[in-house]
C-alpha positions as CSV (number, residue, x, y, z in Angstrom):
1,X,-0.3,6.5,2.5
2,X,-3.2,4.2,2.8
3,X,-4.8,2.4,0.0
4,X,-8.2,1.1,-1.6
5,X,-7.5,-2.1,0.1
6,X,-7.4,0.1,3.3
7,X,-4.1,-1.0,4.0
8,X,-1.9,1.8,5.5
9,X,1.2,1.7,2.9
10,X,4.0,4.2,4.0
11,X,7.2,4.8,1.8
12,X,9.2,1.4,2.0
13,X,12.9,2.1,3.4
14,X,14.9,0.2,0.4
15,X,15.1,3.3,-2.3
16,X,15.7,2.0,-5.6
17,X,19.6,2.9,-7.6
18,X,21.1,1.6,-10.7
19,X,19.4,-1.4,-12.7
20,X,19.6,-4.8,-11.2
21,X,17.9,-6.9,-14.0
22,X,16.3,-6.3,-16.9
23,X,14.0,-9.1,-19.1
24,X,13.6,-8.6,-22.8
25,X,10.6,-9.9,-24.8
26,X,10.6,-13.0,-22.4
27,X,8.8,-16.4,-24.2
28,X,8.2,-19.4,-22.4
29,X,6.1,-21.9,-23.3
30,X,4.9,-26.3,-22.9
31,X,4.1,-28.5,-25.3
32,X,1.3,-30.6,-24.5
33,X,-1.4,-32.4,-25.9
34,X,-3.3,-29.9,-27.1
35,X,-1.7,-28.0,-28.7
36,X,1.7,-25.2,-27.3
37,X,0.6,-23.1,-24.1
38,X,2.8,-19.7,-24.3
39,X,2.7,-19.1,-20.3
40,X,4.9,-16.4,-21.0
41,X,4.3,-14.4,-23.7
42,X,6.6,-11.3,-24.5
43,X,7.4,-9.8,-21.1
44,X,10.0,-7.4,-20.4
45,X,10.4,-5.8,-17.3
46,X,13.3,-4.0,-15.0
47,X,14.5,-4.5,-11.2
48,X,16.2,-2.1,-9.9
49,X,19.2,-2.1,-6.9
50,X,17.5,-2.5,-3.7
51,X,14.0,-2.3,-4.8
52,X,10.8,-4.0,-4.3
53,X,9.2,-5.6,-7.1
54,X,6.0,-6.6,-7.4
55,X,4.4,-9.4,-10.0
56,X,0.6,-9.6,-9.4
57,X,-2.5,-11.7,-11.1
58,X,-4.3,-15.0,-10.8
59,X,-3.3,-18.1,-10.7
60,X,-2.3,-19.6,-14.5
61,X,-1.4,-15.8,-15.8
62,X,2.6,-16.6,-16.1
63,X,3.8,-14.9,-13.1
64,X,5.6,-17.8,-11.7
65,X,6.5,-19.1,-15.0
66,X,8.5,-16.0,-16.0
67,X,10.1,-15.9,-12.4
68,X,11.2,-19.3,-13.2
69,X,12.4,-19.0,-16.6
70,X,14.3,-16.0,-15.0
71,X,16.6,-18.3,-13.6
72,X,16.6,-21.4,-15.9
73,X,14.1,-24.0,-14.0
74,X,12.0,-24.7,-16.3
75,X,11.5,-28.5,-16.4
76,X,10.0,-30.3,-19.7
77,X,7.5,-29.9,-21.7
78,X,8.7,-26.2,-21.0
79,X,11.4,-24.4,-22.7
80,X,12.1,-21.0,-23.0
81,X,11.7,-20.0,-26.7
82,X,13.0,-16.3,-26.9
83,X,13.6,-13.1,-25.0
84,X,16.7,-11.5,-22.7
85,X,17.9,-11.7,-19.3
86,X,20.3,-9.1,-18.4
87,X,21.6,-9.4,-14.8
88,X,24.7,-7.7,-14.1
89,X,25.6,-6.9,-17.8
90,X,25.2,-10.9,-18.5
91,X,22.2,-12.4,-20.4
92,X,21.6,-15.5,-18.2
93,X,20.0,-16.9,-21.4
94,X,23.4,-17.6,-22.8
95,X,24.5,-20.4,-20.7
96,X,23.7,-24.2,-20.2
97,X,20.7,-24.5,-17.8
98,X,22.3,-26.9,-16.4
99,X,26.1,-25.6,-16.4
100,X,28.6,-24.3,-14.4
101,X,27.8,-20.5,-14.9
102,X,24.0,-20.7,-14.2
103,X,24.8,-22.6,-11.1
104,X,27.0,-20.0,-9.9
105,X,24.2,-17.5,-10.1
106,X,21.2,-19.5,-8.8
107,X,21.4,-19.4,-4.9
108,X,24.7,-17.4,-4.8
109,X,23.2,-14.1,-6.5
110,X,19.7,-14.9,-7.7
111,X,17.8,-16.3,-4.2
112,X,14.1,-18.0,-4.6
113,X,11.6,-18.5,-1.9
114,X,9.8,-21.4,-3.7
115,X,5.9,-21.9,-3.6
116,X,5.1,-24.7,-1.8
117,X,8.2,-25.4,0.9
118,X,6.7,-29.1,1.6
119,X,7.4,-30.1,-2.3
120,X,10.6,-27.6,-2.5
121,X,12.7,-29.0,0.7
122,X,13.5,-32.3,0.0
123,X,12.0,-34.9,2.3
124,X,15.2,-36.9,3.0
125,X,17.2,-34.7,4.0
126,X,17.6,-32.9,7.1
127,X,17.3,-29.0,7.7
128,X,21.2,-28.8,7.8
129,X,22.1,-30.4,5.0
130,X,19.8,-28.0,2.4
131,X,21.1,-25.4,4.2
132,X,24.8,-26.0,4.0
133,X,24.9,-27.3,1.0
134,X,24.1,-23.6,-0.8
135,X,26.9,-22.4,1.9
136,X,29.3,-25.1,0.8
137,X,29.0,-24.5,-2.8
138,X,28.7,-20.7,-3.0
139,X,31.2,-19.4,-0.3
140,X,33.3,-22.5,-0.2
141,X,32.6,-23.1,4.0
142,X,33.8,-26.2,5.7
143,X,31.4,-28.4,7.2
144,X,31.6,-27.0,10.9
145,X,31.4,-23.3,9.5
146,X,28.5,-23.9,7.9
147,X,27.0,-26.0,10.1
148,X,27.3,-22.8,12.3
149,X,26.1,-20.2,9.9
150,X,23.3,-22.7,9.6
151,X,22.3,-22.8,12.9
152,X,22.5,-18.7,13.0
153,X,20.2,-18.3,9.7
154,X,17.7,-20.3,11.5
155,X,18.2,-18.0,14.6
156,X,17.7,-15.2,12.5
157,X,14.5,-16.9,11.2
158,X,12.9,-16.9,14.4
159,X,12.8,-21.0,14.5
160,X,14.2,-21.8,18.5
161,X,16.5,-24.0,19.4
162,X,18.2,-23.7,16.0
163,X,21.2,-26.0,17.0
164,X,19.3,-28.6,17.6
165,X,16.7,-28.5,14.7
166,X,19.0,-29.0,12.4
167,X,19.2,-32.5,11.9
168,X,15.5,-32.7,12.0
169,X,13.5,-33.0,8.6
170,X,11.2,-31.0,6.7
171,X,7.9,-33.1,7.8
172,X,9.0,-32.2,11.8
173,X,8.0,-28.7,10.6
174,X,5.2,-26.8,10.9
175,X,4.0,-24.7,7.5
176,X,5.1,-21.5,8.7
177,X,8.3,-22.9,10.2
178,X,9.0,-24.4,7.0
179,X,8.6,-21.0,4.8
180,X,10.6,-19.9,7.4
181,X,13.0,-22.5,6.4
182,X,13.1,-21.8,3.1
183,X,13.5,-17.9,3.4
184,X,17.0,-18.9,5.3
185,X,17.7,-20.8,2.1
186,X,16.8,-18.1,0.1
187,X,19.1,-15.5,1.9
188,X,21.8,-17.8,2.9
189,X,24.0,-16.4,0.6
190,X,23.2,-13.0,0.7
191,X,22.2,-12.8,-3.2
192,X,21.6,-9.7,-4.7
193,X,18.3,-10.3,-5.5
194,X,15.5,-12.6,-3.8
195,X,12.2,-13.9,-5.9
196,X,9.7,-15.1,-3.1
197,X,6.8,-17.0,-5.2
198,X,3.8,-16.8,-3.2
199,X,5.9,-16.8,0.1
200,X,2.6,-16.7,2.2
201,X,0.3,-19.0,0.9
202,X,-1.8,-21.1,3.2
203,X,-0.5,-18.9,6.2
204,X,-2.5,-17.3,8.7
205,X,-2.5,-13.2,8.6
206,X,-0.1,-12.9,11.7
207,X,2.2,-15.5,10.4
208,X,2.1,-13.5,6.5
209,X,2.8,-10.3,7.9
210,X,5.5,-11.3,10.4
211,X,7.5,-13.4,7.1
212,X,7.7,-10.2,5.3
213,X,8.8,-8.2,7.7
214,X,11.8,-11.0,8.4
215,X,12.2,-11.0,4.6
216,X,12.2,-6.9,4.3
217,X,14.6,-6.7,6.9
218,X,17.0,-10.1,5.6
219,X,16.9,-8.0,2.0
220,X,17.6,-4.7,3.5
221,X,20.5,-6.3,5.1
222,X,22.3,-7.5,2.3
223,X,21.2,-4.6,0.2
224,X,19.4,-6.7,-2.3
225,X,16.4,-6.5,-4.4
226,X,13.2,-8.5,-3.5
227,X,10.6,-9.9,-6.4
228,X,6.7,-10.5,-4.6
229,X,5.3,-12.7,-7.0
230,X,1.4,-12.7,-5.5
231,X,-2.4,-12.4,-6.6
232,X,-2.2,-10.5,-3.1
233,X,-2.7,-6.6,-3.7
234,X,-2.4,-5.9,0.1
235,X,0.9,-7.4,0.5
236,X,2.3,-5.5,-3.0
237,X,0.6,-2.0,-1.8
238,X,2.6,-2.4,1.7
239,X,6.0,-3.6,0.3
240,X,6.2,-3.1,-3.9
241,X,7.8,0.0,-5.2
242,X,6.4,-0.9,-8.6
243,X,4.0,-3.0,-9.7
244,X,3.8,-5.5,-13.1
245,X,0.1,-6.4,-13.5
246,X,0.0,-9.8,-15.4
247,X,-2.8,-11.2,-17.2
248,X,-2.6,-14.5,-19.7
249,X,0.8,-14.5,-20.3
250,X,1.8,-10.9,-20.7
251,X,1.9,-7.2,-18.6
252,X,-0.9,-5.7,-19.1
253,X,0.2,-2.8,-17.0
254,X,2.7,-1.2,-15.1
255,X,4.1,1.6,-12.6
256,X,5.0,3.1,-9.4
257,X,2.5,1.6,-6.4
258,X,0.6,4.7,-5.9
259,X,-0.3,4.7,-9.9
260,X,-1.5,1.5,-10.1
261,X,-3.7,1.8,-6.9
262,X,-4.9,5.4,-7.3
263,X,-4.8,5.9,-11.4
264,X,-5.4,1.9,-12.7
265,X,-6.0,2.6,-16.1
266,X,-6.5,-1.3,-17.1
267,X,-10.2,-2.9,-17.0
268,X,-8.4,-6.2,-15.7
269,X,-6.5,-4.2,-13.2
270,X,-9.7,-2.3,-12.0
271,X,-11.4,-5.4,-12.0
272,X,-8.3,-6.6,-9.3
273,X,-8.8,-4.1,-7.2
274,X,-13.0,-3.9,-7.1
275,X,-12.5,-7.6,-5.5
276,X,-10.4,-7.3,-2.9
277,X,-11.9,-6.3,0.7
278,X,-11.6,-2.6,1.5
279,X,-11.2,-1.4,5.6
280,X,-13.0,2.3,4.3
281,X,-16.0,1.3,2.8
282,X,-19.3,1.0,4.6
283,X,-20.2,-2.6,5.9
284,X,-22.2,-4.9,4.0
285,X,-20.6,-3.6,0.7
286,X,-20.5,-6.5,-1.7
287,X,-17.6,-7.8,-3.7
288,X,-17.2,-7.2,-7.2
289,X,-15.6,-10.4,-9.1
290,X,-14.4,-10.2,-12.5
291,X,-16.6,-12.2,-14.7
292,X,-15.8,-14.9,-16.7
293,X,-12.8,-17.2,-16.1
294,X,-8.9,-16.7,-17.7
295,X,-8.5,-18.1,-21.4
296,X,-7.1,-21.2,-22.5
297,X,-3.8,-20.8,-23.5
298,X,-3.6,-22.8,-26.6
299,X,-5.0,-21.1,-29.9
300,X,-5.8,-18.2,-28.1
301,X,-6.7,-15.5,-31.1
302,X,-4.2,-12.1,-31.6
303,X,-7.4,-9.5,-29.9
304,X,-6.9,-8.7,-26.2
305,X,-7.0,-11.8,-24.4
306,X,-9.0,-9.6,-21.7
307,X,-12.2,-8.9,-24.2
308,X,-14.3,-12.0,-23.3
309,X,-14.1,-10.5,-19.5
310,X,-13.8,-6.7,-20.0
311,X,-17.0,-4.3,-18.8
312,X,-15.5,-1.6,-21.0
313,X,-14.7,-3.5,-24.4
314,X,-15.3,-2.0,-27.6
315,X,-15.5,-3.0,-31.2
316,X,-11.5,-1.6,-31.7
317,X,-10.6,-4.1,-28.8
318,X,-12.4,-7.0,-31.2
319,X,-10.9,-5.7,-34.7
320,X,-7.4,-4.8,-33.3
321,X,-4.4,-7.1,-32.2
322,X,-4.0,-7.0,-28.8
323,X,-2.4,-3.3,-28.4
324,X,1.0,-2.7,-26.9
325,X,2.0,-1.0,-23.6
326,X,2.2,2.4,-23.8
327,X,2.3,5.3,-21.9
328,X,-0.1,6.7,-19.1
329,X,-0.6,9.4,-16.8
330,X,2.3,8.6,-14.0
331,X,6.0,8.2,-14.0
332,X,6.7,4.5,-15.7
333,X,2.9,3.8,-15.7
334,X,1.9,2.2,-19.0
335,X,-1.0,0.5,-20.0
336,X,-2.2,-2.3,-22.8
337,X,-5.6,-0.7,-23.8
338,X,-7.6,0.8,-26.3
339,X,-9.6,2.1,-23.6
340,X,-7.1,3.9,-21.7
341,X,-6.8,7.3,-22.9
342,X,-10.6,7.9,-22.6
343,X,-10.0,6.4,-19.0
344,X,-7.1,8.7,-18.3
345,X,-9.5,11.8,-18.9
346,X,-12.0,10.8,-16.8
């Protein structure tokens, strides 16, 4: 099917079974300053087995924060204040952060594709090493084992001369080789699900396209689950299943890929999709940006955080807590607006 973005989008190959993970009323937030950011503000959202996953909005909305707090890595002032993470009948809340049992899962069943892989590899020490260490740990390999599964991960990342590169360090890296790097790390293990956090950032289009397609088919063949955190709606309408649209800490809506693109029944959503480039319209066509800029965290008052920004705001959306999510036209597609129904009828 082909999308607003223009973007051709057939039926992605993994097909979604039984429940993988499942977040419940997720809270995350920092101390600073000013006052307590909550970054993560009541989210709860499911991953299914082998099933793409997508997490979209701009940059400060929580996205990576939840993702993060997923796995226990958030670093102080953060903590994570309240919620559930079920993964494999376990609430990963329940241990140590820093124990044996959270270790056990991070790497060896939970993978992550880090933001930035110049800041996430660690500059003194060799390719190898960060990628037999995981190998080491997780599947108890020797040293020449992994050494050799190593130098097959980078093979099967499309960086030549594997052997050799090694014992060469991050900076001797270009940026896509390192993401490249650092999907190998992710998959090394073959976990049964992989979070990539922005995994194409700063990449050209040819290199983006041609890193998901490796980390499609690495997922596909370890019949695991993939998370896309992004603000990109072209990569989530080629590869998500379902969508999570995230705005100021919370979902403001949800569903299948075709819902979100064809029936978005959220102003902020709408908004998302009006700004991106579209290959069908007519040339010279002018972007529509969403005015206004996100909300400051702190002290931010119980209305829609939205309403400041929203064409279609009304006085119930200034009176009224911020509503919760709730049905929609669509099979899983909910929505946190007053507005909506009126939407839905149009």
């Amino acid at each position: 099917m082909s999308t607003q973005t223009g973007i051709q989008t057939p039926a992605c190959d993994i097909r979604p079974a039984g429940e993988l993970l499942r977040v419940n009323d997720l809270q995350t937030e920092f101390k600073v300053e000013g006052g307590i950011v909550h970054a993560v503000n009541g989210v709860s959202y499911t991953v299914n087995e082998r099933e793409i996953v997508g997490i979209v909005g701009e940059s400060g909305c929580g996205k990576s924060v939840s993702q993060l707090s997923v796995i226990q890595l958030i670093r102080k002032p953060g903590r994570i204040v309240g919620g559930e993470v079920w993964f494999e009948g376990d609430n990963l809340l329940k241990y140590d952060s820093k124990g044996a049992e959270m270790r056990a899962i991070r790497g060896a069943k939970i993978g992550m594709i880090f933001q930035e892989p110049m800041t996430s590899l660690n500059p003194v020490l060799t390719i190898g090493r960060q990628l037999t260490e995981s190998l080491e740990l997780h599947l108890d390999m020797k040293r020449k084992e992994s050494r050799k599964r190593a130098a097959e991960l980078l093979n099967l990342v499309g960086i030549p001369s594997a052997e050799t590169r090694l014992d060469d360090y991050p900076h001797q890296f270009s940026g896509g080789m390192r993401q490249r790097v650092m999907i190998a790390i992710g998959v090394a293990c073959q976990p049964r699900m992989l979070i990539a956090d922005e995994p194409t950032t700063a990449l050209d289009c040819t290199t983006q396209a041609q890193l998901l397609e490796l980390m499609l088919s690495m997922i596909e063949g370890c019949r695991g689950s993939l998370v896309l955190v992004t603000h990109n709606l072209g990569v989530v309408a080629r590869y998500a299943n379902r969508i999570y649209i995230m705005y100021a800490g919370k979902i403001v809506e949800q569903g299948l890929c075709r819902d979100i693109f064809y029936r978005p029944q959220h102003p902020y959503t709408v908004g998302l999709l009006n700004s991106v480039p579209r290959l069908d319209e007519e040339r010279g066509r002018r972007l529509v940006p969403i005015e206004g800029t996100p909300p400051n965290l702190i002290g931010m008052p119980d209305r829609c955080a939205f309403y400041p920004r929203c064409p279609e705001r009304g006085e119930q959306c200034r009176l009224q807590p911020w509503p919760e999510l709730e049905p929609v036209e669509g099979e899983g597609h909910m929505a946190r607006c007053y507005m909506r129904a009126g939407r839905a009828e149009e």
